[in-house]
C-alpha positions as CSV (number, residue, x, y, z in Angstrom):
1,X,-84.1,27.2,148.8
2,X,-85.7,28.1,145.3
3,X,-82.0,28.6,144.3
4,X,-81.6,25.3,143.8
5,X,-84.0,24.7,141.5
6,X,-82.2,26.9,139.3
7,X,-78.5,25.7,139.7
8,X,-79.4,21.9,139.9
9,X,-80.4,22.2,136.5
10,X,-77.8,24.4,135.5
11,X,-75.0,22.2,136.7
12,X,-76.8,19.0,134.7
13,X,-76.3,21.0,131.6
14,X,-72.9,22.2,132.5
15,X,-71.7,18.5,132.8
16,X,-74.1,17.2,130.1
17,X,-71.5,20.0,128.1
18,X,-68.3,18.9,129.8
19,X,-69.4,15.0,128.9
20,X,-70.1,15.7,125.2
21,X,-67.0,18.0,124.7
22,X,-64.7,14.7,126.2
23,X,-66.3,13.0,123.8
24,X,-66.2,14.8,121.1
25,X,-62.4,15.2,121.8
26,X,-61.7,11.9,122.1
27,X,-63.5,11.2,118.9
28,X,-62.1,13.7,116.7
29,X,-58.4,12.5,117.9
30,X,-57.2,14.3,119.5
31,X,-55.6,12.2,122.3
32,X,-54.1,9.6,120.1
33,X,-50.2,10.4,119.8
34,X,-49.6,11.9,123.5
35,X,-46.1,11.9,123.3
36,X,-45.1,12.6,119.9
37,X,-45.2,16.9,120.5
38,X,-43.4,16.3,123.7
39,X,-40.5,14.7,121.5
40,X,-41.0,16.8,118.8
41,X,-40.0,19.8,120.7
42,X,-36.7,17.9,121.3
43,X,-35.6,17.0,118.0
44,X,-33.1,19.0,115.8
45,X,-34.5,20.7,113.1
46,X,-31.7,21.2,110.4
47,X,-33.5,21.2,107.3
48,X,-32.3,23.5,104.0
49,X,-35.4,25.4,104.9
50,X,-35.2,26.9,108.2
51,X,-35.2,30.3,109.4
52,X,-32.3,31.6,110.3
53,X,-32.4,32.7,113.6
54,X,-29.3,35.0,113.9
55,X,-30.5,37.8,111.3
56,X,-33.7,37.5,112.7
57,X,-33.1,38.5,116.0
58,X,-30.5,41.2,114.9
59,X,-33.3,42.9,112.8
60,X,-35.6,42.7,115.9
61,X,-32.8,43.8,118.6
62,X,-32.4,46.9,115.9
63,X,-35.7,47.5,116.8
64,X,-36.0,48.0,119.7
65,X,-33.1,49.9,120.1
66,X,-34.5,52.4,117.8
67,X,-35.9,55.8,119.6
């Protein structure tokens, strides 16, 4: 029984933390544009800047064929 005079109060501070942290998350922003990095991960990316990605891998591969 004297357990639970312990982990009441440690649960109340565990949400009290959980409570502010949604807040502070919501606050800051960061649920404002939900769908935007679900679409970005769909959209081409064929910009003059981009890595290519067939020497890339064929240094890597080289790699890890090495002994």
């Amino acid at each position: 029984m004297e357990i639970v005079f312990l982990l009441i109060p440690v649960a109340l501070v565990l949400i009290a933390l959980v409570v502010g942290l949604l807040f502070w998350a919501v606050r800051s922003g960061q649920f404002e544009d939900m769908t935007g990095p679900a679409y970005r991960v769909l959209m081409d990316d064929d910009s003059p800047g981009a890595c290519d990605r067939s020497t890339a891998s064929d240094t890597d591969s080289s790699k890890l064929h090495r002994k």
